[in-house]
N, C-alpha and C positions, 0 to 999 in steps of 0.2 A: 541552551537556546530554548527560549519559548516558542510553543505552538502557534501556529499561524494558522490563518482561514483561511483556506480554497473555496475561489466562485467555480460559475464556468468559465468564466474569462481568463483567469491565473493557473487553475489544474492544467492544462495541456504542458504551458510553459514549463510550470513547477516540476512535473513527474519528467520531464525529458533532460532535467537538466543532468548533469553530470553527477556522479554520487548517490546515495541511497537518501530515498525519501518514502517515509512512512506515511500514511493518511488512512486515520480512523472517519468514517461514516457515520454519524449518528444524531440525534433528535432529541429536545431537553425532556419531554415528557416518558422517555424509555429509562426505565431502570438499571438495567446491564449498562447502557451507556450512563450514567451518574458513577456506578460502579468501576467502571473501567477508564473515565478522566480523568479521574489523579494519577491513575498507573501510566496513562498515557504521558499528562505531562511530569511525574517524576522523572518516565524516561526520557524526556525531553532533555531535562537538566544533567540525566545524567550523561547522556552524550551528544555533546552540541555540536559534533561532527556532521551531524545527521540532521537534516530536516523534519521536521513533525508538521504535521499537514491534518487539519483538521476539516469536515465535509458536515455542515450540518442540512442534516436532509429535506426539515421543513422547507429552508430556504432556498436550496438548491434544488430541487424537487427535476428537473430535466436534466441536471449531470448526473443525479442518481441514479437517474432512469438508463439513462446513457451507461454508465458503469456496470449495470446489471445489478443493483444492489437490494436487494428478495428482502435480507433479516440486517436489525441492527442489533450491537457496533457491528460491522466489519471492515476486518482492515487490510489494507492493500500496503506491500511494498516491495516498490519501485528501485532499480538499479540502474543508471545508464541509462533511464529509459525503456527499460525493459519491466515490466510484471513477475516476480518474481515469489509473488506469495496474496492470496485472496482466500479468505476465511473469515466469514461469521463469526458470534460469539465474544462477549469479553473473556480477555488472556488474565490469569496471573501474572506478576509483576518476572519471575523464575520464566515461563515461557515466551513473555516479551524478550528475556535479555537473551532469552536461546535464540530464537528467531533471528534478531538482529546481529550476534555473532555469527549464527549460521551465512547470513548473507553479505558478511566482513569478507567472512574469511573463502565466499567463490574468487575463483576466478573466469571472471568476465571475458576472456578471452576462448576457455573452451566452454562457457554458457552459449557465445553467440556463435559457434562451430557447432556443436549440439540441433541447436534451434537450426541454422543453416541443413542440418541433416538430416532433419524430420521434415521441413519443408521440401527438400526434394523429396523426400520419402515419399510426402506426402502426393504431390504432383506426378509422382510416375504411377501411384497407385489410382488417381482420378483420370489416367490416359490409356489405364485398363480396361 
C-alpha cells in the first residue's frame, strides 16, 4: 500500500480506525525527512496491512501544532486508536521493521487494561 496524506480533516478519522497506522510528520525542505521517505514508503510496500499516513507540516502547520510536533520527521503509531509510539528523528529501515513488529505482536487487550490502570492510578493520586 502506498502512503497516503493526512489533513486535519482525515488525521482524527484515519488514527481511530481499527488496526495500526503509522504517520510520519515532516516538511520538503528538511533533510532527515528526504532521508527517511523512501524508508517510510518502502515500508509501505512492504506491508500493506498497515496504513502509512503521511503529515506534511508546511501545510498542515495547526495539526502539527495540535500533535505537539517540536523536531522533524517524527513519527507517530497508532493502534486501535491508541498512541502507541511518538519519536523524533529518521529511523533506519532494521528499526522501522522492529518497531512495527514490536506493535504486531501487543496485545491490545492488556494495552488498554494497562492504560485503564494508570488512569485510576492516576485519579486517586490527584484526590490526594
Amino acid at each position: 500500500m502506498a502512503t497516503v496524506d493526512l489533513t486535519h480533516q482525515s488525521f482524527e478519522t484515519q488514527i481511530d480506525k481499527p488496526g495500526i497506522t503509522l504517520v510520519d510528520f515532516w516538511a520538503e525542505w528538511c533533510g532527515p525527512c528526504r532521508m527517511f521517505g523512501p524508508i517510510f514508503e518502502s515500508a509501505s510496500e512492504k506491508y500493506p496491512e498497515i496504513t502509512f499516513g503521511k503529515v506534511d507540516t508546511e501545510a498542515e502547520q495547526q495539526l502539527a501544532g495540535e500533535a505537539g510536533i517540536s523536531s522533524i520527521p517524527t513519527l507517530m503509531v497508532f493502534r486501535d486508536g491508541l498512541l502507541l509510539y511518538n519519536s523524533p528523528g529518521a529511523l533506519p529501515a532494521e528499526a522501522l521493521d522492529e518497531i512495527i513488529t514490536a506493535v504486531q505482536g501487543l496485545n491490545m487487550d492488556d494495552v488498554r487494561a494497562e492504560i485503564e490502570k494508570q488512569t485510576q492510578q492516576d485519579q486517586q493520586q490527584n484526590q490526594s
